[in-house]
N, C-alpha and C positions, 0 to 999 in steps of 0.2 A: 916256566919251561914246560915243554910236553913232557907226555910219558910214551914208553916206550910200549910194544903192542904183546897184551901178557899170551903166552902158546894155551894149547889146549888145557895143558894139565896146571897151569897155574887159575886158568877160567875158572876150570872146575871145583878145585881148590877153595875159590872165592866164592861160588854158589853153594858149598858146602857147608861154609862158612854161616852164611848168612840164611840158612836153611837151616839149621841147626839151632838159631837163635830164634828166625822167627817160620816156623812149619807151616804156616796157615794165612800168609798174609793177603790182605785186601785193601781197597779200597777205603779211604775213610771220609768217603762225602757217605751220606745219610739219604736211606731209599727205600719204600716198599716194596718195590715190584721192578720190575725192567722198563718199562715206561718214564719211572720217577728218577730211575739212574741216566735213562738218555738226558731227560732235561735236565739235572742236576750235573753230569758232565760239558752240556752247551754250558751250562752258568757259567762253567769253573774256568773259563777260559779268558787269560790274565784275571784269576780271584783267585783267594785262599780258599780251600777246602771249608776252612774255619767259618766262613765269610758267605760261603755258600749254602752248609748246612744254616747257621742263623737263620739266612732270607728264606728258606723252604721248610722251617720248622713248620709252620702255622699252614705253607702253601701244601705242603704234603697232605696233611690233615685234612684240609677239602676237595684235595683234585688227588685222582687216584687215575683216572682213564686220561685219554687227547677229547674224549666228547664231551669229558667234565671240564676239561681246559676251557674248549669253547665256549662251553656253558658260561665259566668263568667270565671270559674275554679279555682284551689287548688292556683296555684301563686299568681293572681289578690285579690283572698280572704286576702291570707297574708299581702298584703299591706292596706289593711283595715284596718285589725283588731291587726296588731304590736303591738299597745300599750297594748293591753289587756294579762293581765295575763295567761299562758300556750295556747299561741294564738295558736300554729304550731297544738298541738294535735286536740284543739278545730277547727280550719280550717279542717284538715282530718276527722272530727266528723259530720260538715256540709254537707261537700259535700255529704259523706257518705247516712248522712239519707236525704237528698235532694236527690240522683239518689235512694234510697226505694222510696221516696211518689212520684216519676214520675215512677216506675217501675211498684210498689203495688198498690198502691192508688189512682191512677188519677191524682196525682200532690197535695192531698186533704191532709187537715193534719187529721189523722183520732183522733177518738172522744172515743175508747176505752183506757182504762189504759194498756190492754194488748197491743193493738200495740204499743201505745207510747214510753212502754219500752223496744219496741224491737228496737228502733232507738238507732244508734250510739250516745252517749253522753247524753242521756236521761235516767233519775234513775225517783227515787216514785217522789224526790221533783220536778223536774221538769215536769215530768205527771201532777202530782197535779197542780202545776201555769196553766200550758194549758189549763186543766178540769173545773181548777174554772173560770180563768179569759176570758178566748174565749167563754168557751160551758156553763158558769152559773152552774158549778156543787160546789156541798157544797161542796167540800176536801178542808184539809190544807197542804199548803205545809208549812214544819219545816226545817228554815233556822237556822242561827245562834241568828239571833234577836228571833224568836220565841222560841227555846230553852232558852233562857238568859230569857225569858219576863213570861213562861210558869210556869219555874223552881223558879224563883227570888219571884216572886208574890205570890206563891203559889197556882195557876191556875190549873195546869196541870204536877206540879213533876216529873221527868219519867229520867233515866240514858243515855236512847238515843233516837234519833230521834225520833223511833216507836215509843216508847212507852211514848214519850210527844204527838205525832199526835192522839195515839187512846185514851192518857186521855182525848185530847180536843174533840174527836169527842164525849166521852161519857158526858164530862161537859159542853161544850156550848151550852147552847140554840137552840130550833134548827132556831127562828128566827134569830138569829145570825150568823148561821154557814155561810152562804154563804160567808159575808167578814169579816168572824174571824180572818183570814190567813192575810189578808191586815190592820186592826188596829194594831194585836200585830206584825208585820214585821213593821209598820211605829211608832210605840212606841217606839221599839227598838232602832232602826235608829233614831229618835231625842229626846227621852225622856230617854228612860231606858238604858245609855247606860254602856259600859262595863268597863269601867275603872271610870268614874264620872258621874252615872246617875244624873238627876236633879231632887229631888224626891223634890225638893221645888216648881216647877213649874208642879209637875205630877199630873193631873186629877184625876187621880186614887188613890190616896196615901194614902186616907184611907180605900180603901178596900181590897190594896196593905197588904200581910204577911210577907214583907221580916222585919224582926227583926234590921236591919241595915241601914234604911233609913238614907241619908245626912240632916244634918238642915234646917229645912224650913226658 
């Protein structure tokens, strides 16, 4: 069954919630710099975080720039990143926007949503991770967990991506927004999850709409 769509003060409620629990949250792909996060977000797309940090342990440690990428090139990449899910396209996707930000940009990862999505492999939700987590901007990006967490709760309803991303940007809080994207991505991912959420150990469970919660 669906849930029903929670009002303001129940929203906020639930960011309270989960703000309180976790103050500071982020990202948990692994990065040095905001160049290493662009391409470690192209990875992660259909991969585990888990999956992705692996493949970029060793690759972080020699490629730091897009000129060291090149330096790298397309072969050397592949044996990085093998394990990772549709690695060969994603390898051509790298290099790719690695020789734009050494051609365009100075080597820089630039800071608009329009350029970002003019890079190879790069759509809204990955702009979005870039924008909020390198440059502190309030966007969300709507993964799979945020859609499940958005829709499930009753939060932010919405048939696809957009239109879960622009309920959230007009229901959350806006002292919220900035790591709104990173609670319900990390709720997702160990709480609300898709086949056996654990609504008995969920923080949120009573301000949670979904009709269907598991036995506490």
């Amino acid at each position: 069954m669906s849930a029903t769509s929670l009002n303001a003060r129940q929203a906020g409620r639930l960011f309270e919630i989960l703000a309180a629990a976790n103050p500071a949250p982020t990202t948990e792909l692994r990065y040095g710099n905001v160049y290493q996060l662009l391409v470690a977000v192209v990875l992660s797309a259909q991969a585990t975080d888990v999956g992705v940090n692996k493949a970029t342990a060793a690759l972080f440690k020699e490629v730091r720039t897009p000129a060291r990428m090149l330096e790298l090139g397309h072969d050397a990449l592949l044996g990085h990143i093998r394990s990772i899910g549709l690695f060969r396209a994603k390898a051509k996707h790298v290099i790719a926007l690695s020789r734009i930000l050494v051609e365009a940009h100075g080597g820089k990862v630039p800071r608009s949503r329009e350029e970002l999505e003019k890079l190879p492999g790069v759509g809204r939700k990955t702009a979005n991770v870039v924008l909020n987590t390198a440059f502190g901007e309030p966007t969300i990006a709507v993964d799979t967990h945020v859609f499940r967490v958005a829709n499930r709760t009753g939060l932010a309803p919405g048939a696809t991506p957009r239109a879960v991303e622009d309920g959230l940007v007009a229901r959350v809080p806006k002292k919220y927004l900035r790591h709104a994207h990173h609670w319900l991505i990390l709720h997702g991912r160990h709480v609300c999850l898709a086949r056996k959420p654990r609504c008995e150990s969920c923080g949120i469970r009573r301000v949670c709409a979904w009709p269907d919660k598991t036995a506490a």
